[in-house]
C-alpha positions as CSV (number, residue, x, y, z in Angstrom):
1,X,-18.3,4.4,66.9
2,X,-22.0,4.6,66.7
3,X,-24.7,7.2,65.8
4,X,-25.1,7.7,69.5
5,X,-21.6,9.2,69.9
6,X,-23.2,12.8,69.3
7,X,-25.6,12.7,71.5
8,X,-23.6,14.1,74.8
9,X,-24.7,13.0,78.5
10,X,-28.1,11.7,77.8
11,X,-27.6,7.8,78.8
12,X,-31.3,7.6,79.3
13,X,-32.8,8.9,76.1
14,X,-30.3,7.0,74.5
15,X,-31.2,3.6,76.1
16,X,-35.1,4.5,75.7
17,X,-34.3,5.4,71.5
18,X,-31.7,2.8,70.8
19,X,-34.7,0.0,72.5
20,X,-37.1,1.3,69.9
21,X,-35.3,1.1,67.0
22,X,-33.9,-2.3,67.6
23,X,-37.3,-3.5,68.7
24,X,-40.1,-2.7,66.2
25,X,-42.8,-3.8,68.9
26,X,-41.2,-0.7,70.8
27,X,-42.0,2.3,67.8
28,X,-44.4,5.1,67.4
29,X,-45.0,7.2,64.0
30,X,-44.7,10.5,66.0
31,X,-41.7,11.2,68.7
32,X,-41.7,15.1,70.4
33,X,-37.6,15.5,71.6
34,X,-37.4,18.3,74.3
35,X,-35.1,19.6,77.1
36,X,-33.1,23.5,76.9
37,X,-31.3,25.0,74.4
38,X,-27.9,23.3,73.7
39,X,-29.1,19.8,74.7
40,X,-28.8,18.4,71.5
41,X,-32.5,17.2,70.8
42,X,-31.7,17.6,66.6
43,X,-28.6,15.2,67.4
44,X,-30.8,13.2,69.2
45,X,-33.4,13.0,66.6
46,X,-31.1,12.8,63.6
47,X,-29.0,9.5,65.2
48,X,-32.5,7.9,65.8
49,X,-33.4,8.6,62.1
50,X,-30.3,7.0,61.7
51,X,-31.0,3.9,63.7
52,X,-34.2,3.5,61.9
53,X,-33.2,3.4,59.1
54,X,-29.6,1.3,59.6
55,X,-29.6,-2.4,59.4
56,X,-27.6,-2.9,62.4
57,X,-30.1,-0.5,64.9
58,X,-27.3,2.1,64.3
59,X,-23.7,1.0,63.4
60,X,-22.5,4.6,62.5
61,X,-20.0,3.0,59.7
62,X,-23.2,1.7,57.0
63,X,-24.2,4.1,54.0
64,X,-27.5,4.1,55.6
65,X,-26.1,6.0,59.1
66,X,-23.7,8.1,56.9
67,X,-26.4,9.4,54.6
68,X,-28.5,9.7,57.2
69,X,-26.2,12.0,59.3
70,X,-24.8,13.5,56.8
71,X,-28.2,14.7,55.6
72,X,-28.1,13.3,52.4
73,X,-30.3,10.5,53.1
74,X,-32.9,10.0,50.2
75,X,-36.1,8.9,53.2
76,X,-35.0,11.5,55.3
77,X,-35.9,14.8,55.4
78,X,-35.0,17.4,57.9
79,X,-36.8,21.0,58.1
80,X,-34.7,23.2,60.4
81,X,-36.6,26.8,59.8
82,X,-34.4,29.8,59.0
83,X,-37.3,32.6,59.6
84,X,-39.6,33.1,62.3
85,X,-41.8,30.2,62.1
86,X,-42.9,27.2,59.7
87,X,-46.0,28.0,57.7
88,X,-48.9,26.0,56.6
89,X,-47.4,25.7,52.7
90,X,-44.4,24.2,54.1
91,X,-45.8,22.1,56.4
92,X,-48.2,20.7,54.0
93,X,-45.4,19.5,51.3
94,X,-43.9,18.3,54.3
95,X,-47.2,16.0,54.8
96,X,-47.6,14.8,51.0
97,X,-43.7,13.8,51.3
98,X,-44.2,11.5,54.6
99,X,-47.2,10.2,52.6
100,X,-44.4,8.6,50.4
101,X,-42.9,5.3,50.7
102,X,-39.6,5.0,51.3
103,X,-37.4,4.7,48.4
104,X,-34.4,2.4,49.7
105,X,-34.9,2.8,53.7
106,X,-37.3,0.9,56.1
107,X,-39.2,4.2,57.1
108,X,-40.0,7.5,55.3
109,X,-38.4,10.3,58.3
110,X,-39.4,13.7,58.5
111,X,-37.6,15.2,61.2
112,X,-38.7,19.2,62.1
113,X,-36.4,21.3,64.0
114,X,-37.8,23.8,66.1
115,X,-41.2,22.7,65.5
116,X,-42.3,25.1,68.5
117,X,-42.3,27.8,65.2
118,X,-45.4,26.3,63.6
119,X,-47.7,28.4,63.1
120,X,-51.3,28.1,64.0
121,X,-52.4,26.9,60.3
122,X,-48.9,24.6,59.9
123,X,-49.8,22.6,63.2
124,X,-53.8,21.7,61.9
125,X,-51.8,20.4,58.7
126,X,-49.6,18.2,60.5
127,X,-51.8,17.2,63.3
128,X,-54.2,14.9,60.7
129,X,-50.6,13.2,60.1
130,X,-49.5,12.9,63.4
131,X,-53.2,11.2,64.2
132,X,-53.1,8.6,61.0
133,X,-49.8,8.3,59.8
134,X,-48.8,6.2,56.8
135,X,-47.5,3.0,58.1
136,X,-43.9,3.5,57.2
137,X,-43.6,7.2,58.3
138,X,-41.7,8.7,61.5
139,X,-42.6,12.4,62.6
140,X,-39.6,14.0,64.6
141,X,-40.5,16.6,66.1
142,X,-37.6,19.0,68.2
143,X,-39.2,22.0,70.6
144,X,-36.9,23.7,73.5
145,X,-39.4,23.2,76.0
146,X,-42.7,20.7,76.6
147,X,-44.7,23.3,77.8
148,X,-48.2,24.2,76.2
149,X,-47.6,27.3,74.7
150,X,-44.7,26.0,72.4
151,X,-45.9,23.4,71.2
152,X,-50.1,22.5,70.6
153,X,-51.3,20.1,73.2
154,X,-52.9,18.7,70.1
155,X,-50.1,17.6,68.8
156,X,-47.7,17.1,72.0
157,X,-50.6,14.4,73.2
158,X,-50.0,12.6,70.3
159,X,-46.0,11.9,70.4
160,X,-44.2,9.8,72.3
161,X,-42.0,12.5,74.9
162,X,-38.1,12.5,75.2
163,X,-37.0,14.3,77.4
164,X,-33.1,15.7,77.3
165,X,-31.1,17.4,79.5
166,X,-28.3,19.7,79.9
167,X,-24.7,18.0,79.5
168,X,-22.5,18.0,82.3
169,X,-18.9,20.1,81.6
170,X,-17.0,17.0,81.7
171,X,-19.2,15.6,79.2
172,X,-18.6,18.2,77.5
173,X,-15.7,18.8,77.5
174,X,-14.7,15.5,76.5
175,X,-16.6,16.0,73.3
176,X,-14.4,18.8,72.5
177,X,-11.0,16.9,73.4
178,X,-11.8,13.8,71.5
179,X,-14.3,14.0,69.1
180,X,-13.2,17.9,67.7
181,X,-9.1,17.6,68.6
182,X,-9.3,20.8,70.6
183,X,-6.5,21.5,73.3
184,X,-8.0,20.0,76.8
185,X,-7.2,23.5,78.6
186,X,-9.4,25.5,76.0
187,X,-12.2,22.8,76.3
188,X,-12.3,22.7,79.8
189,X,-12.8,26.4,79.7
190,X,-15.3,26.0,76.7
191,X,-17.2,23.8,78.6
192,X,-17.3,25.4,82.2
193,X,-18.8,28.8,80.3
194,X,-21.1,27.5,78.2
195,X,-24.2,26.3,80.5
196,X,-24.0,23.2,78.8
197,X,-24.7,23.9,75.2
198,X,-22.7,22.0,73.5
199,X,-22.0,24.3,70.0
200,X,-21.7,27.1,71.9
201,X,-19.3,25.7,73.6
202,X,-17.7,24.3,70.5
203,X,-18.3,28.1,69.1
204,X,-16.4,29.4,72.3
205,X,-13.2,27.4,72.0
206,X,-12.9,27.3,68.4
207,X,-14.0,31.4,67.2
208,X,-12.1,34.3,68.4
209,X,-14.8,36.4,67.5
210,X,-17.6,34.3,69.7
211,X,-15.2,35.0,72.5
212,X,-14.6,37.9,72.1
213,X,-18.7,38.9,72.0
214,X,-19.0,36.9,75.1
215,X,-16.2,39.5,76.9
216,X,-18.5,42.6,75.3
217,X,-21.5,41.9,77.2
218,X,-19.8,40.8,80.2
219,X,-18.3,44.1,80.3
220,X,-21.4,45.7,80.4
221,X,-22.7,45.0,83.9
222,X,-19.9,46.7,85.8
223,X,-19.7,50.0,83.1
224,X,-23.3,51.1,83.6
225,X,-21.7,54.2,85.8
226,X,-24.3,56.6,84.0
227,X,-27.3,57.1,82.6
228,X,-25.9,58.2,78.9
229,X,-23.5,54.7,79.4
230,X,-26.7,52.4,78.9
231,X,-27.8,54.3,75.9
232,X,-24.2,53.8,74.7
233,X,-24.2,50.0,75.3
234,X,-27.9,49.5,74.0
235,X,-26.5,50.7,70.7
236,X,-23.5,48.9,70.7
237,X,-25.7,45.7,71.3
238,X,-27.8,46.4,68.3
239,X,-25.4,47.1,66.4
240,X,-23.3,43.8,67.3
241,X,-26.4,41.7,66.4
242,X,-26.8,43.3,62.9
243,X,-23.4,43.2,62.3
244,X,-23.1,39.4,62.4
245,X,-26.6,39.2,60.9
246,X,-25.3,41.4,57.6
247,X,-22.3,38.9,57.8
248,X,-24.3,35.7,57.4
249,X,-26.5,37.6,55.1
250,X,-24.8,38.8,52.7
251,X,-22.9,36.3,50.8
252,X,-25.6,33.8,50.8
253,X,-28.6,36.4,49.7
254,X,-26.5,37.4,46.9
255,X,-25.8,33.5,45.8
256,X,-29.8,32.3,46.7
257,X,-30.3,35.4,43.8
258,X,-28.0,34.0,41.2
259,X,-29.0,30.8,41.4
260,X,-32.7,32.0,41.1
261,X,-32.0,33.8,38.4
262,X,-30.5,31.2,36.6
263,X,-33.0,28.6,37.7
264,X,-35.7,31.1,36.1
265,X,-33.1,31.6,32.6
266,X,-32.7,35.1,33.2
267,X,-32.0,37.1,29.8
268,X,-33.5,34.4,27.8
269,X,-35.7,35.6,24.6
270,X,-38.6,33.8,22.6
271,X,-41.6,32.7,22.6
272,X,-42.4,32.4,26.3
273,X,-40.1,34.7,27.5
274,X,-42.5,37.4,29.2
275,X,-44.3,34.6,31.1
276,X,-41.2,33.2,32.2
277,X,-40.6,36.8,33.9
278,X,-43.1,36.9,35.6
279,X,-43.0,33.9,37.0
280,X,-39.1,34.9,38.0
281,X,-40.4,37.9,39.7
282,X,-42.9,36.5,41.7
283,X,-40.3,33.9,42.6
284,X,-37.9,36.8,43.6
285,X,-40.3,38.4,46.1
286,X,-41.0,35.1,47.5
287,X,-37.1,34.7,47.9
288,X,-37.1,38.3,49.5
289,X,-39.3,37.7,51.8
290,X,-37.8,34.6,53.2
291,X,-34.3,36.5,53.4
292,X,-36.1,39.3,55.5
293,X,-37.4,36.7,57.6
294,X,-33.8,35.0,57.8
295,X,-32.4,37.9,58.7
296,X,-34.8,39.0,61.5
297,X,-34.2,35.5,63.3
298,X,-30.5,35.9,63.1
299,X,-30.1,39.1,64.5
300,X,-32.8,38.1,67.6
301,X,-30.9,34.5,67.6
302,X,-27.6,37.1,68.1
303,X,-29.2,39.2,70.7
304,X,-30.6,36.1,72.3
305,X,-27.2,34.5,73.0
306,X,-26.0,38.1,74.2
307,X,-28.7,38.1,76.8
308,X,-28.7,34.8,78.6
309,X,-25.0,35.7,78.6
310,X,-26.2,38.5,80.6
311,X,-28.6,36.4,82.4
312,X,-26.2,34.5,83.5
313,X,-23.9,37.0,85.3
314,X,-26.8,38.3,87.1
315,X,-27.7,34.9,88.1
316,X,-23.8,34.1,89.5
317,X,-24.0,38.4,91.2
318,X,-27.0,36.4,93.4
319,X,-25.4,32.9,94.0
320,X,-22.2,34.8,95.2
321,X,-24.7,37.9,97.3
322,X,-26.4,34.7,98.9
323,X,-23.7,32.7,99.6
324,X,-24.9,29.4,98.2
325,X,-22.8,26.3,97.2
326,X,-23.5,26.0,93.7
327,X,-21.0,26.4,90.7
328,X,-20.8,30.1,88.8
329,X,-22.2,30.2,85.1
330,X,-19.0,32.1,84.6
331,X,-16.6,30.9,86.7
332,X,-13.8,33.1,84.8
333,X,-15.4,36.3,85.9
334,X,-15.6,34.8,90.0
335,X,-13.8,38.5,90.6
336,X,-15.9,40.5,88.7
337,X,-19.1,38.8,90.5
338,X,-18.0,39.0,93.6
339,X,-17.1,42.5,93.9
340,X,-20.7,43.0,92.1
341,X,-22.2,40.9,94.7
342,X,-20.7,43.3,97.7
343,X,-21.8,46.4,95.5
344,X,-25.3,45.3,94.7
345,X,-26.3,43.1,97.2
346,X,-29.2,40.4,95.9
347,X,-32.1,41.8,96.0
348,X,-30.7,44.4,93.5
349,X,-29.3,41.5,91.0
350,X,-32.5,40.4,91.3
351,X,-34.2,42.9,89.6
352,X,-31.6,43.5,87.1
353,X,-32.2,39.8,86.1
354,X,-35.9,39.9,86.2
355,X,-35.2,42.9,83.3
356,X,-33.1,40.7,81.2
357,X,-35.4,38.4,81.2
358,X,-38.5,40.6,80.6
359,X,-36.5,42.2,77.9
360,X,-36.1,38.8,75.9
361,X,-40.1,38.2,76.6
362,X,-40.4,41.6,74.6
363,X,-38.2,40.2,71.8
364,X,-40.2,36.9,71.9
365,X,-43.4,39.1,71.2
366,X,-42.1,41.2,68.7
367,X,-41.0,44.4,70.1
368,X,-38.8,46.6,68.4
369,X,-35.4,45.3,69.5
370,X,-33.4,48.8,70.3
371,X,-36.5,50.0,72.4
372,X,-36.4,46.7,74.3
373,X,-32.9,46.7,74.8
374,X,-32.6,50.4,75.8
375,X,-35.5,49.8,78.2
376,X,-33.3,46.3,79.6
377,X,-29.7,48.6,79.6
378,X,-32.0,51.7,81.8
379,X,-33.3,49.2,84.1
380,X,-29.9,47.6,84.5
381,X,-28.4,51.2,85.3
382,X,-30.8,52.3,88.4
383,X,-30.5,48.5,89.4
């Protein structure tokens, strides 16, 4: 076993990160991991912090790789943002920590997840660390795409690219078989459906509930029979997203409270007390805010998933319409497409793929998400 074992079909990356850290002549400070969603750049970037900072370039059995990908490593630090972006406070307690030296590793790791969520003010405070870092710091930084607009050329001219790729399904699948103990039959299916996203497909195989969202919105494409059914199936959308959003929101709002509240000593008395509430309250409408933010990425992150579902069934209707020798997104709904395919023809699954994906552009730029939606499900009805 070594840290490299997560990171699924990407022998080149591997081979380019595994060179650096055994060769010191080989590093940068500042590394920029892309390629789609599911291609597991944070795995990528969390078993080369590992490698960094491992005696053996990345043994996997040392208390330095354990730590390390555990995420209990005391020189490494990784920001993965739970609201809609990163701001410039975060980001600039994130540049006074890789200021530090490292306390018991070789480098001091900062590893940002997502960093395509900085916003404007967050990526001038990290770009005077990217330019001069501290000798014995490492910026990781994770985006879904290398284009321009996600990430500032600023800062994207400065780090040294990875570039990752989608796993294949047998790569895949063999992830789920030996590395998660999951029956070979399930995984094989996990990993056919999945477009190569590896926790979805670990999601799929393991969570009724994932599955059975995934059989909800394929249902919708052959039910839009009237006009009052995409209404119907807008709502039943939104209300799916909120619903799991109110699931992963409650319980842990309620705890991030009490632990605020004791962290501030709630119902204390004595000299000091009314300054001490104060200072809770403002703390609690910091903590709010956050949670609304969490909870507004979760429910798009929810709605997200549900439309490159739907994405991808539109995409298959027009592989199957053209007859074209390439494998279906969802090869367990082959009858469904096809019978679509002889209904629709292409040219009509083409425009009710160019509304999915206008309708998660809306999303991106913050329209309301039931307007957007309802807009996507009429569209999807007059085809």
């Amino acid at each position: 076993m070594t840290v490299w074992d997560d990171v699924v079909g990407q022998p080149a990356a591997v081979t380019e990160l595994d060179a650096a850290a055994s060769q010191e002549s080989a590093m940068t400070h500042a590394w920029l991991f892309t390629g789609p969603p599911g291609s597991g750049r944070s795995n990528a970037a969390r078993a080369f912090a590992a490698a960094l900072q491992c005696p053996y370039q990345g043994c996997g059995e040392c208390q330095a790789c354990r730590t390390v990908l555990a995420g209990t490593h005391s020189d490494v630090r990784e920001i993965n943002p739970e609201g809609l972006s990163i701001s410039v406070r975060e980001m600039r307690d994130l540049v006074q920590i890789g200021a530090r030296h490292p306390y018991t590793g070789r480098w001091q790791i900062v590893i940002i997840v997502d960093a395509d969520r900085l916003t404007e003010g967050a990526s001038n405070a990290l770009l005077k660390a990217v330019e001069e870092p501290s000798p014995e710091t490492v910026w990781l930084l994770c985006a879904p795409s290398d284009h321009p607009e996600d990430v500032p050329l600023t800062i994207r001219s400065r780090c040294r690219p990875i570039y990752l790729r989608s796993p294949s399904p047998e790569a895949v699948a063999g992830v789920l078989r030996e590395r998660d103990g999951i029956d070979p039959d399930q995984a094989q299916w996990a990993a056919s459906v999945c477009g190569g996203h590896v926790g979805r497909a670990r999601r799929l195989a393991r969570d009724p509930q994932a599955r059975a969202r995934r059989e909800a919105i394929l249902a919708v494409p052959t039910a839009l029979r009237r006009l009052g059914d995409a209404f119907h199936h807008a709502d039943a959308l939104i209300r799916s997203a909120e619903g799991e959003a109110d699931t992963l929101r409650a319980s842990r709002d309620e705890a991030e409270r009490e632990e605020l509240a004791v962290a501030m000593g709630a119902g204390g008395t004595g000299k000091g007390a009314a300054a001490a509430a104060r200072s809770a309250k403002a703390a609690e409408k910091d903590l709010e805010k956050r949670q609304k933010s969490r909870a507004t990425r979760t429910q798009r992150d929810a709605l997200d998933r549900a439309l490159v579902d739907l994405a991808g069934f539109y995409r298959d209707v027009i592989v199957s319409a053209s007859g074209a020798p390439v494998p279906l997104a969802n090869p367990d709904r082959e009858r469904e497409i096809r019978t679509a395919a002889a209904e629709w023809g292409a040219e009509s699954a083409l425009r009710r793929l160019e509304a999915v994906l206008a309708c998660r552009e809306a999303l991106a730029q913050n329209v309301k998400p039931r307007i957007a939606v309802e807009a996507m499900m009429t569209a999807l009805y007059r085809g």
